[in-house]
C-alpha positions in Angstrom: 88.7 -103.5 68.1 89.9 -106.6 66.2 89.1 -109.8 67.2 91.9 -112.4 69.0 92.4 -115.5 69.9 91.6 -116.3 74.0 95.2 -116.7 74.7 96.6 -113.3 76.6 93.2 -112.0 75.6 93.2 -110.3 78.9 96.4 -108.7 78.5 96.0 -107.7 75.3 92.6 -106.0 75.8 93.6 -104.4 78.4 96.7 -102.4 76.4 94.3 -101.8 73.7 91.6 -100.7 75.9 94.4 -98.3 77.6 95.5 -97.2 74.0 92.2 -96.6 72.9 91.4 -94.2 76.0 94.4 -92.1 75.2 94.0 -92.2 72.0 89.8 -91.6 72.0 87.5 -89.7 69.5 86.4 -86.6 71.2 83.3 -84.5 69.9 84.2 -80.5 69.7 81.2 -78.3 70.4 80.2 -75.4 71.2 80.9 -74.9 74.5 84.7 -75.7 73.4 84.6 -72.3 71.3 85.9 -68.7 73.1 83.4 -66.5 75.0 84.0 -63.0 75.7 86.5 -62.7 78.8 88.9 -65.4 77.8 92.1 -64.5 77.5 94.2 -67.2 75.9 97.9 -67.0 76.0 99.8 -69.1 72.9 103.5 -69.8 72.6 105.4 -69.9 70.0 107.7 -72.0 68.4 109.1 -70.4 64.6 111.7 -73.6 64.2 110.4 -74.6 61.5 111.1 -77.9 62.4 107.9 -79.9 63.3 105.2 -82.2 61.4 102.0 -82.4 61.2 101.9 -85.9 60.5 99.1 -88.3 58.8 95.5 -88.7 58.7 93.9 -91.3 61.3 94.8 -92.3 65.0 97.7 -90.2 65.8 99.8 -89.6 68.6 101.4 -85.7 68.6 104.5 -85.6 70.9 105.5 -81.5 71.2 106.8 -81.6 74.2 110.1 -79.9 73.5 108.4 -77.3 71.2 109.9 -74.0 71.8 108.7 -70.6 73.1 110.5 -68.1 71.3 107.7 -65.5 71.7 104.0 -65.3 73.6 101.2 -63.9 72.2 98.0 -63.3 74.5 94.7 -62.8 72.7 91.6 -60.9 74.1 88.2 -62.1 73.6 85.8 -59.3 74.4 81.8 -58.7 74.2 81.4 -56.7 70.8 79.3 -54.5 72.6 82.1 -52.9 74.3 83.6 -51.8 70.5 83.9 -49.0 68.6 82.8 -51.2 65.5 79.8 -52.7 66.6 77.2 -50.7 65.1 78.7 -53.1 61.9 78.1 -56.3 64.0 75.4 -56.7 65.8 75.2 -60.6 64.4 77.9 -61.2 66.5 78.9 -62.5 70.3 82.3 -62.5 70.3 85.2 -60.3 69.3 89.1 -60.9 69.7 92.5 -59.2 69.3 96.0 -59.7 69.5 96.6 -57.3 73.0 98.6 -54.1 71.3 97.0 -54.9 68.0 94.4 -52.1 66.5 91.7 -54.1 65.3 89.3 -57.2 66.1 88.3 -60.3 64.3 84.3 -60.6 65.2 83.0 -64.0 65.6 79.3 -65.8 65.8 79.5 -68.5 68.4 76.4 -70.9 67.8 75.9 -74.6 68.5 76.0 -75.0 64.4 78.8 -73.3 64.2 82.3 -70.5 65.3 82.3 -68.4 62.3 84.2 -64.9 61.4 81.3 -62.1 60.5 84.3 -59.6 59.9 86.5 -57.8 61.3 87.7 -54.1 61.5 90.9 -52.2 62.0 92.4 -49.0 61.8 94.9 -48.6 58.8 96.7 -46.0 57.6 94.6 -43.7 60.6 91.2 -44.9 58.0 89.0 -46.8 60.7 87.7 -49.8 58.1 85.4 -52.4 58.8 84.9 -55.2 56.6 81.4 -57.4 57.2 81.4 -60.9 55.4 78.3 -62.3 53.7 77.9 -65.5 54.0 80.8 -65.6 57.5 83.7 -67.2 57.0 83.0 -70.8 58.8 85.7 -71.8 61.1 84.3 -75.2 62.4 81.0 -76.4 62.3 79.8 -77.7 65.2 79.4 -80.5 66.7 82.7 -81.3 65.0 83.9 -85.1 64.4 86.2 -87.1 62.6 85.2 -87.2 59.0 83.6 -83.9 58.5 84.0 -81.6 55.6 83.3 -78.3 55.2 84.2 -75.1 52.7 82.8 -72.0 51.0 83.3 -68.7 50.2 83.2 -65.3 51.7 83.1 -62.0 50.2 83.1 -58.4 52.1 83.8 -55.2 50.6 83.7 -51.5 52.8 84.1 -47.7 50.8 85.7 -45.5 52.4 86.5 -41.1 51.6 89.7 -40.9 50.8 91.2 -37.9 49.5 94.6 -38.6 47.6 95.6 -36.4 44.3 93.0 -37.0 41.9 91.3 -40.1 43.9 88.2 -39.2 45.8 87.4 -42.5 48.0 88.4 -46.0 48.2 87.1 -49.6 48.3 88.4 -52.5 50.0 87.4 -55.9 48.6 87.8 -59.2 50.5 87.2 -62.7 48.6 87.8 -65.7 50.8 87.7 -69.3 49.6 88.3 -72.0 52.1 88.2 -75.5 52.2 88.5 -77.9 55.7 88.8 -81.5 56.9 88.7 -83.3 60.2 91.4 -85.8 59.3 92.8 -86.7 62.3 92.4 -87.4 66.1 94.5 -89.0 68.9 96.8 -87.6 72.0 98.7 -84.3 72.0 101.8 -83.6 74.0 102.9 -80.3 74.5 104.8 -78.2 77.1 101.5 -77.5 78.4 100.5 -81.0 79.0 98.6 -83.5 77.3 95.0 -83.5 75.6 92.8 -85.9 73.6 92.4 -83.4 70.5 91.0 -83.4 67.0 92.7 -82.0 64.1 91.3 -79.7 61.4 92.9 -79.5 57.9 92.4 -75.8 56.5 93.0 -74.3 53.4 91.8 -70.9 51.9 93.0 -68.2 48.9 91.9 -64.7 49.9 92.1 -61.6 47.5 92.4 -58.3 49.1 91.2 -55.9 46.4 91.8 -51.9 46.4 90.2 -50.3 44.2 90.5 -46.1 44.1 87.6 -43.8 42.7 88.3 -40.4 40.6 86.0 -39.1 37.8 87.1 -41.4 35.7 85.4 -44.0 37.9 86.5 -47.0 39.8 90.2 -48.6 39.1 91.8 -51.3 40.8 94.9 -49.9 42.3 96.5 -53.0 44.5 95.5 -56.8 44.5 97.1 -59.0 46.7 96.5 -62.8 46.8 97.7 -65.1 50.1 97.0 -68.9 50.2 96.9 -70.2 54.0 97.4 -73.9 54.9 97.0 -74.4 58.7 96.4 -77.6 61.2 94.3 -76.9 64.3 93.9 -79.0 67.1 90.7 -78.7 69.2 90.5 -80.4 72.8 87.2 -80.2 75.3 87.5 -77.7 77.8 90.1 -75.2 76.1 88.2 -72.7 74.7 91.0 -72.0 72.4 92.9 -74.1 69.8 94.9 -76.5 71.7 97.8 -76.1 69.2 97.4 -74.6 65.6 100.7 -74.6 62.4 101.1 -72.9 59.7 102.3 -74.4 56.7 104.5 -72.6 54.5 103.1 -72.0 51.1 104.1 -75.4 49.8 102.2 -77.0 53.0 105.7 -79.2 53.1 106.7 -77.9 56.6 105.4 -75.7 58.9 106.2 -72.4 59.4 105.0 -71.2 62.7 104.0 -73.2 65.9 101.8 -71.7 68.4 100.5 -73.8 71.6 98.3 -73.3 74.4 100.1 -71.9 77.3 96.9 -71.5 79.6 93.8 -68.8 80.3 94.2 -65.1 81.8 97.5 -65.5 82.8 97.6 -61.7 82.1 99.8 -59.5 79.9 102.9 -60.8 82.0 102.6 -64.3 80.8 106.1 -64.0 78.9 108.7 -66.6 79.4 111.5 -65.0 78.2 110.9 -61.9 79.8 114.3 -60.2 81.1 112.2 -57.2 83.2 110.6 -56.9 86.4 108.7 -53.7 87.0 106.7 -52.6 89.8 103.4 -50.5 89.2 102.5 -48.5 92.4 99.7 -47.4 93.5 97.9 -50.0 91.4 94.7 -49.3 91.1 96.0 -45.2 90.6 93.9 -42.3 90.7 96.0 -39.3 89.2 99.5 -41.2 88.5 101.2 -44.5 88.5 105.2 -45.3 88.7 107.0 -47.4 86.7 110.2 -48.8 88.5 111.8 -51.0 86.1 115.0 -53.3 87.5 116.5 -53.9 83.7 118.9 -51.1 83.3 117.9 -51.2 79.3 114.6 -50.4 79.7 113.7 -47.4 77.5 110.4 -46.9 77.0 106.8 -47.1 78.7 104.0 -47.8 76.0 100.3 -47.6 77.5 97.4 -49.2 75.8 93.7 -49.0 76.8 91.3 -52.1 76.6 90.7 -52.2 72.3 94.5 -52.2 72.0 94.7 -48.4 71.1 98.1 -46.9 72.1 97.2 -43.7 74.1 100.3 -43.0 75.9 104.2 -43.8 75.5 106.7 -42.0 77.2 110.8 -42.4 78.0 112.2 -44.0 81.1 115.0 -41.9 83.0 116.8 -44.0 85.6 115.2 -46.9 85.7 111.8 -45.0 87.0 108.8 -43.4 85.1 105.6 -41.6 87.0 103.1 -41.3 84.4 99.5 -38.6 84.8 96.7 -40.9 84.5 94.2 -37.9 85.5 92.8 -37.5 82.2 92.4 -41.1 81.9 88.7 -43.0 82.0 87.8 -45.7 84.6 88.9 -48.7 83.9 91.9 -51.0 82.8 94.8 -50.5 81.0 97.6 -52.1 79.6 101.6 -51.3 79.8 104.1 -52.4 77.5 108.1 -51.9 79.2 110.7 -52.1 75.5 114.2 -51.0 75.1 116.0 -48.9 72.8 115.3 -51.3 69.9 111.7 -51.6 70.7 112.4 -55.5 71.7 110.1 -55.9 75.0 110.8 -56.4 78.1 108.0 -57.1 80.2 104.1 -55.9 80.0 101.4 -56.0 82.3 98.3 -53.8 83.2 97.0 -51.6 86.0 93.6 -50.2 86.5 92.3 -46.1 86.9 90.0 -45.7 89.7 
């Protein structure tokens, strides 16, 4: 703090002190990162009309940023996978709930880094290690600290396609990041002293396809990210995160922190209310669904696999659930487009 003159020295330590404590320099660590059973729910705001502003002290007022969408992510033991046997170095695993893969992660008090990630494409089940993992923040992270490197994973899979025999998938990541900034955060969740990583990385997806002739690339595709993420204590999540467009001049996509296992319901603009009886069900459960354009019933079990989707008649679905396993599930309620209209989950005794 600079120094003054006595006069109003009181008064004007005071506003600085009260600045400075909104505005203070927290540490990120470890304990800030996800742990399996976290179930973060982001909004999202696709204006493209927000700023990630300078370097330095900074005060972040989103408090009107939109919620055009919700997405709620899934953090899960590995364990509990169908991919594990490909990371055991790993603690953590998320996905998007409906998606059909995961992103594994290495939680560590050095550092949250990406070990891989697997998903199920074109019905191939591919998994994709990375050696060295793809850093996301080292830890304990400050102001000032700079970080990058590359990854590289590569899976083979059979594939039989006309005169092609198998394929490869190559992954080359390059990544660069910066904590440039710190200060207060305002968003429609509330407000957080946060600190604010710069990212930047060019990935290659290679495909390469084999045939007697040997290895050929078939498809190369090359994406350049630029994203701000905000990290507060306590979250376990990003506290905000933009994505730049590919110019990095404005952002293209938004996304906040709307608050922990608020469960698959947690969307604001959600024009259905459905009631799931008996809930926990043995051999069936009813869907009664008060939005006349309800359509459809999509059911999803705990890795995000779809395993059931079936037509609503009348506003009412009663769905056999006595070939299903133990445990919980996940319901999706859309409409004749496919836009949905409320989700939610219920559990098989």
């Amino acid at each position: 703090m600079k120094k003054r003159t006595l006069l109003f020295s009181g008064i004007i330590l005071f506003f600085a002190f009260s600045n400075e404590s909104v505005k203070a320099q927290i540490t990120v660590s470890q304990t800030d990162m996800p742990v399996a059973g976290k179930k973060p729910v982001m909004a999202v705001d696709n204006s493209g009309s927000l700023s990630p502003q300078g370097k330095g002290s900074q005060t972040w007022n989103y408090g009107t940023a939109g919620n055009t969408q919700t997405n709620q992510y899934l953090f899960v033991d590995p364990s509990t996978t169908n991919y594990y046997r490909y990371f055991h170095s790993s603690d953590v695993a998320d996905t998007l709930i409906f998606a059909n893969g995961f992103t594994y992660f290495s939680s560590t008090p050095a550092a949250f880094s990406a070990t891989g990630f697997a998903e199920v494409a074109e019905g191939l089940p591919l998994a994709i290690t990375l050696n060295p993992w793809f850093k996301q923040i080292s830890l304990p992270a400050t102001l000032g600290a700079i970080d990058g490197g590359a990854s590289r994973g590569d899976t083979t899979i059979a594939y039989s396609y006309l005169f092609y025999d198998s394929g490869r998938a190559v992954v080359n990541i390059h990544y660069a990041d910066t904590i440039d900034a710190y200060g207060s955060m305002t968003t429609p969740y509330g407000t957080q002293n946060v600190l604010r990583q710069k990212h930047y990385d060019i990935t290659i997806d290679s495909l390469f396809v084999h045939s007697i002739l040997g290895w050929t690339l078939y498809q190369a595709t090359v994406t350049k990210d630029y994203v701000y993420r905000w990290y507060a204590n306590g979250i376990g999540y990003y506290f905000a995160s933009m994505q730049m467009d590919h110019t990095n001049s404005h952002d293209s996509v938004f996304q906040w922190f709307d608050g922990l296992d608020a469960g698959i319901n947690g969307i604001s603009n959600a024009t259905s209310l459905t009631s799931v009886y008996p809930n926990p069900c043995k051999a069936e459960i009813t869907f009664s669904c008060s939005s006349v354009e309800a359509r459809q019933v999509s059911v999803f079990d705990i890795s995000g696999r779809q395993i059931a989707s079936q037509e609503i008649r009348n506003d009412i679905l009663t769905m056999n659930t006595s070939a299903y396993s133990t445990g919980m599930y996940f319901y999706r309620i859309s409409d004749i487009s496919g836009n949905v209209l409320d989700r939610g989950k219920f559990i098989v005794q």
